[in-house]
C-alpha positions in Angstrom: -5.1 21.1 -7.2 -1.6 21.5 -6.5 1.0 18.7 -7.1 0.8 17.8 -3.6 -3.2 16.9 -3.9 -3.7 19.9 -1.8 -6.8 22.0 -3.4 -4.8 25.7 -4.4 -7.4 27.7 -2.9 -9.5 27.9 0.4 -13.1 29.7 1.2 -12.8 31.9 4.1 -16.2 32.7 5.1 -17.4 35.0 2.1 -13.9 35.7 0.7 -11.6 32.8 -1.2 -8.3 32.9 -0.7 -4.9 31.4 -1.8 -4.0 28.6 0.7 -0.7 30.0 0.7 -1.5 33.2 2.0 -3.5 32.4 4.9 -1.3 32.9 7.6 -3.0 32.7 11.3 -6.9 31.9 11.9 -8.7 35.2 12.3 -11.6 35.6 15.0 -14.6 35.1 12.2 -13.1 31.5 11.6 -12.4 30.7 15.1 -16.1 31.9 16.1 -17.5 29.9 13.1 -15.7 26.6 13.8 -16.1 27.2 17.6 -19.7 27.4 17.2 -20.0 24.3 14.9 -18.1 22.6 17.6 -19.7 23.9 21.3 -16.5 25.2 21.9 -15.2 28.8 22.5 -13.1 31.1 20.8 -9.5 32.1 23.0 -7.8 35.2 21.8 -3.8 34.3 23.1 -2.2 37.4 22.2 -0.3 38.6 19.0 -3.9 37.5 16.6 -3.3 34.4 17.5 -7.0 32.6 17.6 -8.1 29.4 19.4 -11.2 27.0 19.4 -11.4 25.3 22.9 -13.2 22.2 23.0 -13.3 21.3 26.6 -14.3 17.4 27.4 -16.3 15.7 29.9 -12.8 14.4 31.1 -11.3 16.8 32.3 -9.3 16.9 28.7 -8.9 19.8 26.7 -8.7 19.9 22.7 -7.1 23.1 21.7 -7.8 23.9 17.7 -5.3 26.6 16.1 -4.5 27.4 12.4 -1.5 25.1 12.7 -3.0 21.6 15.0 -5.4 19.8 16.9 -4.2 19.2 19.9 -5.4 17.2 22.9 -3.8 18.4 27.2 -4.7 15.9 29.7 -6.0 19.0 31.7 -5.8 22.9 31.3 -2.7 23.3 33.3 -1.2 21.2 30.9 -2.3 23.7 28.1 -1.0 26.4 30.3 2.5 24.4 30.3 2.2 23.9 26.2 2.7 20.1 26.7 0.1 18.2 24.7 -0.7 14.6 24.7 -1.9 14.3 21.2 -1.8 16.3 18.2 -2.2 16.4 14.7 -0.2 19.1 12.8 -2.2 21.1 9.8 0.9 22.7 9.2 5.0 22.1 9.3 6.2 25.1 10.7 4.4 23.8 13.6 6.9 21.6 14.8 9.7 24.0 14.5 8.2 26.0 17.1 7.7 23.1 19.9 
């Protein structure tokens, strides 16, 4: 554990890893936590992997290395303006 409670390392399907040097979800992890989930994998250019989680609602939850976030419909996604989210990391608020 690191100081921060945060366990130092990370399994990555057959490979463990330094948390500190993952950078972006790769497509293996998308596809695994996509197909744990229903949902489906989105490639959105530059390796950047999503897990789309699309709900009865009309509401789409959007999965990425750096948040969970929830768009009220999928032009809304389109747009980038969420109406929920939880950040896994703090770089991501730097970039909205």
């Amino acid at each position: 554990m690191t100081k921060d409670g945060v366990c130092g390392i990370v399994a990555t399907g057959n490979l463990i890893a330094d948390y500190k040097e993952l950078k972006r979800m790769n497509e293996f992890q998308a596809k695994q936590i996509a197909e744990a989930l229903s949902g489906e994998t989105w490639q959105s250019g530059g390796g950047i992997w999503l897990v789309l989680l699309r709900q009865g609602n009309g509401k789409l939850v959007v999965i990425s290395d750096e948040a969970v976030c929830e768009y009220d419909d999928e032009k809304r996604f389109e747009e980038s303006k969420h109406s929920k989210a939880i950040l896994l990391r703090q770089n991501f608020a730097s970039r909205n």
